[in-house]
N, C-alpha and C positions, 0 to 999 in steps of 0.2 A: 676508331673508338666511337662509339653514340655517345650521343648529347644526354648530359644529364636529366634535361628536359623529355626523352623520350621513355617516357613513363610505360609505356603500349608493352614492350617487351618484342621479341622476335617477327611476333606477325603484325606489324603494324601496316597500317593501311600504305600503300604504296611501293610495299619493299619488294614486291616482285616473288615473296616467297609463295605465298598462298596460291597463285597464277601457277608459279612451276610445280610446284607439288599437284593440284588438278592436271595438268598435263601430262607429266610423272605417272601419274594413276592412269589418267586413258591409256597411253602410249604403251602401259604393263596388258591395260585387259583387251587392247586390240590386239597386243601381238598373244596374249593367251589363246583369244577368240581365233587367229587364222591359226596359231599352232594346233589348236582341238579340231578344226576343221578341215584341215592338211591330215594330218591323224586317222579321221573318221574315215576320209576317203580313201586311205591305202589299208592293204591286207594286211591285217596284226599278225598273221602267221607267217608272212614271208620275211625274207630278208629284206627286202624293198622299205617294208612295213616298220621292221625294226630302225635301218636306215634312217626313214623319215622322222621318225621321234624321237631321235638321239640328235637330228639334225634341228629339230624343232625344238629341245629340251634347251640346246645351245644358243639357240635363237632367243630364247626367253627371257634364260640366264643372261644372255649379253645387251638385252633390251633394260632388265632390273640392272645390271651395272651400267648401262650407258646415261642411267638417272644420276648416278655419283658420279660422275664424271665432272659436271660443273659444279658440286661443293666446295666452295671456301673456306678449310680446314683454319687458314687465319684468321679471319674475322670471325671465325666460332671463339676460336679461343680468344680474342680481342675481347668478346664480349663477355666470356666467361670470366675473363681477368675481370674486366668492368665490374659484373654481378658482385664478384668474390671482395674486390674492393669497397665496393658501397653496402653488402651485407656489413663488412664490420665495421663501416663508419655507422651504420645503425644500432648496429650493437653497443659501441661506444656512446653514443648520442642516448640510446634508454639506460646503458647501466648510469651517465650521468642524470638523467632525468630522475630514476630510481632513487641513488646516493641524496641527493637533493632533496627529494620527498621524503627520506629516512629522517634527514637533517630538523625540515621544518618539522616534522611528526614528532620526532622528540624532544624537542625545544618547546613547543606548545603545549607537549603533555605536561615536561617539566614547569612549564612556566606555571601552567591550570594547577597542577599539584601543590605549588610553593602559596597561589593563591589560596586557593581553598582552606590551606591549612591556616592562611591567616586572618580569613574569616573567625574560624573557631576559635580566635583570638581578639576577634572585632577591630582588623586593624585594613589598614583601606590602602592597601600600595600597590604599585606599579613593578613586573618584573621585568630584569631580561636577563637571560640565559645564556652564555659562553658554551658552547659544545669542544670539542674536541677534535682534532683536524684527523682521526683516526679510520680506518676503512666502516667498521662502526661506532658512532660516535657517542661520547659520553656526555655530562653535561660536566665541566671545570671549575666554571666560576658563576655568581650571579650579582647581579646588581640589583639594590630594592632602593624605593624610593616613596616614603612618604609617612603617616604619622602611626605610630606606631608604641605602647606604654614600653619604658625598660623590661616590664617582665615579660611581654609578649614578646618582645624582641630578642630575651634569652631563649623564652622555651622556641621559639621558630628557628634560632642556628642552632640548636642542640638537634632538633626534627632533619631542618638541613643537611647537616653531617651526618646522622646517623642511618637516615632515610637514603640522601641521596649523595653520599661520600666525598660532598664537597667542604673543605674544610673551614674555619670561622676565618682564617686570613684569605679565603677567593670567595667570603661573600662581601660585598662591597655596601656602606648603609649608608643613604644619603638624605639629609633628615629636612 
C-alpha cells in the first residue's frame, strides 16, 4: 500500500512505470516494423504470403500481450483500495468543513440580526446564539448581555420569538 505521503499518484518518479511503458511501446513498434517488413517481402498472392502474416499477425499479437505479462493486478488494486479510502476520508473532512461553516454562518447572521434590531431600540448589547446540534441547524437559545430600557427589552423578545422562533424562556438577559 503507498505512503500517504506519496502525493505524485501512479507515475511518480522512480517507480519504474514510465521506463516500462517506453519499452512496452518500442518493443510493440519494432516487432510492427519487422512484421510490415517480413510482409512486404513475401508474395501476398501466395500461400507462403498468406502464411507469413498470419505468422506475423501472431508475432504481434504475442509481442502486445508479452507487455501484460508483468502487470501487478495487486498492487493496482492496492492502490485502488487506497484511492477509494482516502476519497471519502475527503469527502468527510469537506462535508465537516461545510457543516461548520453552515454553523458559524448562521450564528453570526443570527447574532447581526438580534443586533441590529437592538439598535433600533438604542440598546448596546453583546449576543450569543445557541444553534441546534441538527444536520441543519437552527438557532435554540440566546444570551444577551448588557443595558437595555424594560420596553426595549420587551419589544426585542417579542421580535425574538416571532422573528426568529426562539422562545422568551431560551432567551437568557443578563443585566
Amino acid at each position: 500500500m503507498p505512503d500517504a505521503d506519496d502525493q505524485s499518484g501512479v507515475l511518480h518518479e522512480g517507480s519504474g512505470i514510465v521506463e516500462y511503458i517506453s519499452k512496452f511501446v518500442l518493443s510493440v513498434i519494432a516487432a510492427a516494423l519487422v512484421v510490415s517488413l517480413v510482409g512486404a517481402l513475401a508474395d501476398p498472392k501466395s500461400t507462403t504470403g498468406n502464411l507469413i502474416k498470419l505468422v506475423g499477425g501472431v508475432f504481434l499479437a504475442l509481442t502486445l500481450l508479452q507487455g501484460f505479462r508483468h502487470i501487478n493486478l495487486d498492487s493496482f488494486f492496492d492502490r485502488l483500495e487506497f484511492y477509494e479510502i482516502e476519497s471519502e476520508s475527503a469527502a468527510a473532512f469537506g462535508e465537516n468543513i461545510s457543516a461548520e461553516s453552515l454553523r458559524a454562518i448562521i450564528k453570526s447572521r443570527t447574532e447581526s440580526y438580534i443586533l441590529d434590531k437592538a439598535r433600533l431600540y438604542r440598546a448596546n448589547l453583546t449576543v450569543e446564539v445557541t444553534l441546534s446540534h441538527d444536520r441543519i441547524p437552527i438557532p435554540v437559545s440566546v444570551r444577551m448581555k448588557g443595558n437595555i430600557s424594560p420596553f426595549a427589552k420587551y419589544q426585542l423578545q417579542q421580535l425574538i420569538e416571532n422573528d426568529l422562533a426562539i422562545s422568551k424562556e431560551d432567551q437568557t438577559w443578563i443585566e
